[in-house]
C-alpha positions in Angstrom: 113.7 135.9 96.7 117.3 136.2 95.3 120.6 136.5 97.1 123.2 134.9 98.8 121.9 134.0 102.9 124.4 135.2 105.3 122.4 133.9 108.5 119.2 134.6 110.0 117.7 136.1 113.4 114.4 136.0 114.9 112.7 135.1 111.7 114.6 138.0 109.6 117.3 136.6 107.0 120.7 138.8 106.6 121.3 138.6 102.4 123.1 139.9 99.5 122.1 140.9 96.0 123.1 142.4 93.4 121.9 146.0 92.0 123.9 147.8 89.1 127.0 145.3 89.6 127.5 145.8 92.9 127.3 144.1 96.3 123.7 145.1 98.1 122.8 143.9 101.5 119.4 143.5 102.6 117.3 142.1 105.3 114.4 140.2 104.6 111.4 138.1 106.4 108.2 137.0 107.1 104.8 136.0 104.1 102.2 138.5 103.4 102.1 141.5 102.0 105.5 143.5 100.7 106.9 146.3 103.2 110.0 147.8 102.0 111.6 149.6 105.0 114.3 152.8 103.8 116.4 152.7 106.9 117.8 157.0 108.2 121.2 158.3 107.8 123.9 157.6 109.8 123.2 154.4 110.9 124.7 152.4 108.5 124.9 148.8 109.2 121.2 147.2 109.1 121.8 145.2 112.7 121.3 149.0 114.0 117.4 148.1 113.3 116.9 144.1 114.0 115.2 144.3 116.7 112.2 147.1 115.0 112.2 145.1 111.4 111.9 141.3 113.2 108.8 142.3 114.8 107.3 143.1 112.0 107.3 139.5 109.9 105.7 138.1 113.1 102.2 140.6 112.3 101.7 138.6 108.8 103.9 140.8 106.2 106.7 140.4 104.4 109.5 143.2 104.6 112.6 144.1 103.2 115.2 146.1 104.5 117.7 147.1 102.0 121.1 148.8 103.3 121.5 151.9 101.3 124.3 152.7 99.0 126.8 154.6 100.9 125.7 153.3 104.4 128.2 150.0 104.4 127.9 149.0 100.6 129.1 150.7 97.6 128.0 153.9 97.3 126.3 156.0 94.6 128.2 157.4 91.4 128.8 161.2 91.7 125.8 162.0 88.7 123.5 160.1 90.7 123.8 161.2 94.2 120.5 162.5 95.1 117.5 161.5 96.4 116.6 160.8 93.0 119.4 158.6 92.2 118.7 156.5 95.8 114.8 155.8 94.4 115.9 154.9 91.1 118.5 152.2 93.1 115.6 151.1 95.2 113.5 150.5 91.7 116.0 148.0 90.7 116.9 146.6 94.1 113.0 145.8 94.4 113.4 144.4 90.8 116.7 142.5 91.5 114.9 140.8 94.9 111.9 140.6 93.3 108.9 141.7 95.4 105.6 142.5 94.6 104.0 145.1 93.5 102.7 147.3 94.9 104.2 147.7 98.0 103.7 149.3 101.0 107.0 151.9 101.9 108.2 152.5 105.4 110.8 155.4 105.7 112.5 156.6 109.0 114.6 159.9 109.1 116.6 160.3 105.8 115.1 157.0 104.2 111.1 159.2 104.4 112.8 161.8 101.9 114.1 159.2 99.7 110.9 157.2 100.0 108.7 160.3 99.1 110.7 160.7 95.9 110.2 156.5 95.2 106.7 156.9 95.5 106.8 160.1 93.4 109.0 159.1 90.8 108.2 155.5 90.2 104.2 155.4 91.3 103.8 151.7 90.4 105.7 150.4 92.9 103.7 152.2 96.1 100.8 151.4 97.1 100.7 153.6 100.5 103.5 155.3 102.1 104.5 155.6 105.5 107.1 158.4 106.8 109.1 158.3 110.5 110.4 161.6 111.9 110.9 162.1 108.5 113.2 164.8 105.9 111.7 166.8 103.5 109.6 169.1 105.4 110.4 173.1 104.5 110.8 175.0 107.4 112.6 175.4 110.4 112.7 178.2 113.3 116.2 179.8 114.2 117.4 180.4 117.9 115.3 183.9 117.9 112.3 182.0 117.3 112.0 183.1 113.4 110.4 181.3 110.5 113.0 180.4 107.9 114.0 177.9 104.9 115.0 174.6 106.2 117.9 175.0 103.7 119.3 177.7 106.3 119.8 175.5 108.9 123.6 175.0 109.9 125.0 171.7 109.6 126.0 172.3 113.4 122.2 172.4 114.4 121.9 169.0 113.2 124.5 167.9 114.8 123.8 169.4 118.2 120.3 168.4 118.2 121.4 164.4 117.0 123.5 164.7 120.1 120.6 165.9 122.4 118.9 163.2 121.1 121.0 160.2 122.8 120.6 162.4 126.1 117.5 160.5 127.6 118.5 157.6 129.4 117.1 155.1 127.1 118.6 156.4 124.0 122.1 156.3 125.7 121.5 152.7 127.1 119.9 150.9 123.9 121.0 153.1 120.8 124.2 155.0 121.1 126.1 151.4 121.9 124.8 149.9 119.0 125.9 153.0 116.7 128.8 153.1 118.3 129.3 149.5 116.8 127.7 149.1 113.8 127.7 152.8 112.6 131.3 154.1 113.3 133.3 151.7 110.9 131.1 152.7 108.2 131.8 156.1 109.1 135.1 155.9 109.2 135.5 154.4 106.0 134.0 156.6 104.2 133.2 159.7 105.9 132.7 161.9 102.4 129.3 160.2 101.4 127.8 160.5 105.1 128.6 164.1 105.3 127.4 164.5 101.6 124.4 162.1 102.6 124.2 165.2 105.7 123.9 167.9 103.4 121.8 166.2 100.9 119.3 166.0 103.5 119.7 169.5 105.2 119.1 170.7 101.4 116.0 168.8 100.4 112.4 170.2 100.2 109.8 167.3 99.4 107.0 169.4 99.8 106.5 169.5 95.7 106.3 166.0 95.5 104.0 165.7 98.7 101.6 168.1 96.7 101.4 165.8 93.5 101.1 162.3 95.7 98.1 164.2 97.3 96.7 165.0 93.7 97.6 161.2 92.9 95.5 160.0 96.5 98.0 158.3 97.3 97.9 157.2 101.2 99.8 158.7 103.3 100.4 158.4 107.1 103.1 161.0 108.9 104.1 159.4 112.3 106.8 162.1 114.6 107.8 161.4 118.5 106.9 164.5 120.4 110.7 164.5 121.7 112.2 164.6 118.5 114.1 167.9 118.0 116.5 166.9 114.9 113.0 167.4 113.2 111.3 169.4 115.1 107.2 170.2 114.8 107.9 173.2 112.7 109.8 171.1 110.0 107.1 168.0 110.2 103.9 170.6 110.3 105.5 171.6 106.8 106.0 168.4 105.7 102.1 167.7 106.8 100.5 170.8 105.0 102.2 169.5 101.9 100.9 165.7 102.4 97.5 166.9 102.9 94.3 165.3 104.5 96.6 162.2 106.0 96.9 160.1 109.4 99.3 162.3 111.6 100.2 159.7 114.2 102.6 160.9 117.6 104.3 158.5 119.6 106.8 158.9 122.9 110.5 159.3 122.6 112.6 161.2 120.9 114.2 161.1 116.9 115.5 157.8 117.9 111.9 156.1 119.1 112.1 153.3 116.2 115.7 151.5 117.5 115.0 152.6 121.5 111.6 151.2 121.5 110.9 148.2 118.6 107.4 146.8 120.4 106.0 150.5 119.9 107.4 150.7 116.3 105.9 147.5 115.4 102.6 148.2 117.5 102.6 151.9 115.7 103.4 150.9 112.1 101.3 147.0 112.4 98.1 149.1 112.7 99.0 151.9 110.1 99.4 148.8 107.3 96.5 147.1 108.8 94.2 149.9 108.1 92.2 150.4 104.8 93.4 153.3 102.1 90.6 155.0 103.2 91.2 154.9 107.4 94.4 157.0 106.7 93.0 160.3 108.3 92.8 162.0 111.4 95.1 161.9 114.4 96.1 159.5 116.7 98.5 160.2 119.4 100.1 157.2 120.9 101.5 156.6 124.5 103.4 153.9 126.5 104.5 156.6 128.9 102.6 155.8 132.7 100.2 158.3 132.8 
């Protein structure tokens, strides 16, 4: 592993590398096999997920958590901002670290549309792919309960629903202080990407690529929270029809499940890696609700 060490916690190592030049933080931790976790948007500073990633070197793998470009580093040029251009800077940040291949791929939120095009674009480097409450699905249903193109969906929805989702009392205690330090300076410095990062995401239908990693075989497992309404089960049904014959796993909580509850993340996504290729089917609905 390359890159300079800037401190470690709970088994998980806080580094820099470079990719294309430029400064590129990264967590990394643990020996076994490679998981390469693509973190959501808006949270931009990697601390946001410590507590979910450090968990998961302690179940025998070894992960890496880059910080994407944009998200507290340097971001993008302007003819590579796309989901395209992010996969293609996660080839070379894989290459510039130097993990093996293949890996498995871990994306939450934003980071599951720009791991869907990784897998699709550069198919040696997956070797299964998991997506959290992920981007990418088609559809979405307007106020008057219509069908429509996920592309229709107002920028203000987003942000009504993201604020809905720091509502519950757990999201508001755990998460929102933790944004509200390690995500606002980001923000602040460079509001312009984020809200093209926004749009970029609102815009994106991965359904195409879904379709040709099902004609590939590769594995696939879909995990959504049953609260989560800034992707709600119309937009992850799509995104499931596309992926095919998969394991559909639901947990508790809302969008924000992975930072307000690490033991279920690592619980959830420990026995998703531990399965074989062929186990990745069916449903499975997990609970740590009393019932």
């Amino acid at each position: 592993m390359s890159g300079q060490d800037f401190g470690s916690s709970g088994g998980i190592a806080q580094r820099s590398t470079l990719v294309d030049g430029a400064p590129a933080k990264y967590l990394v931790g643990g020996d076994g096999p490679a998981v390469l976790f693509v973190h959501g948007w808006g949270l931009a500073s990697s601390p946001v997920y410590l507590d979910a990633i450090r968990q998961l070197p302690r179940s025998g793998f070894e992960v890496y958590a880059p910080v994407l470009p944009g998200f507290g580093s340097s971001s993008l040029p302007q003819d590579q901002f796309s989901l395209h251009g992010y996969a293609a800077w996660i080839s070379r940040f894989a290459e510039a670290v130097g993990i093996r291949r293949p890996f498995a791929l871990v994306g939450y939120s934003f980071g599951g549309g720009v791991a869907i095009r990784l897998a699709h674009d550069f198919p040696d480097l997956v070797e299964r792919l998991v997506l959290i409450n992920s981007i990418g699905g088609s559809a979405w249903t307007n106020r008057k309960g219509s069908p429509i193109g996920l592309h229709r969906r107002p920028l203000w929805d987003w942000g009504l629903h993201l604020r809905a989702d720091f509502s519950a009392r757990r999201e508001t205690t755990r998460v929102l202080p933790v944004i509200l330090r390690d995500g606002l300076p980001p923000l602040i410095r460079n509001p312009r990407v984020l809200w093209r990062t926004a749009t970029l995401a609102r815009r994106t239908d991965s359904t195409t690529e879904l379709e040709e990693l099902k004609r590939r075989r590769l594995p696939v497992a879909i995990v959504w929270s049953r609260r989560d309404r800034l992707i709600p089960d119309v937009t992850i049904n799509s995104l499931r029809a596309a992926a095919g014959d998969h394991l559909y796993v639901t947990v508790d909580g809302s969008h924000s499940w992975v930072n307000s509850d690490p033991a279920a993340f690592c619980e959830v996504i420990t026995n998703i890696l531990n399965l074989a290729s062929a186990d990745l089917t069916g449903e499975i609905h997990h609970s740590t609700e009393p019932q």
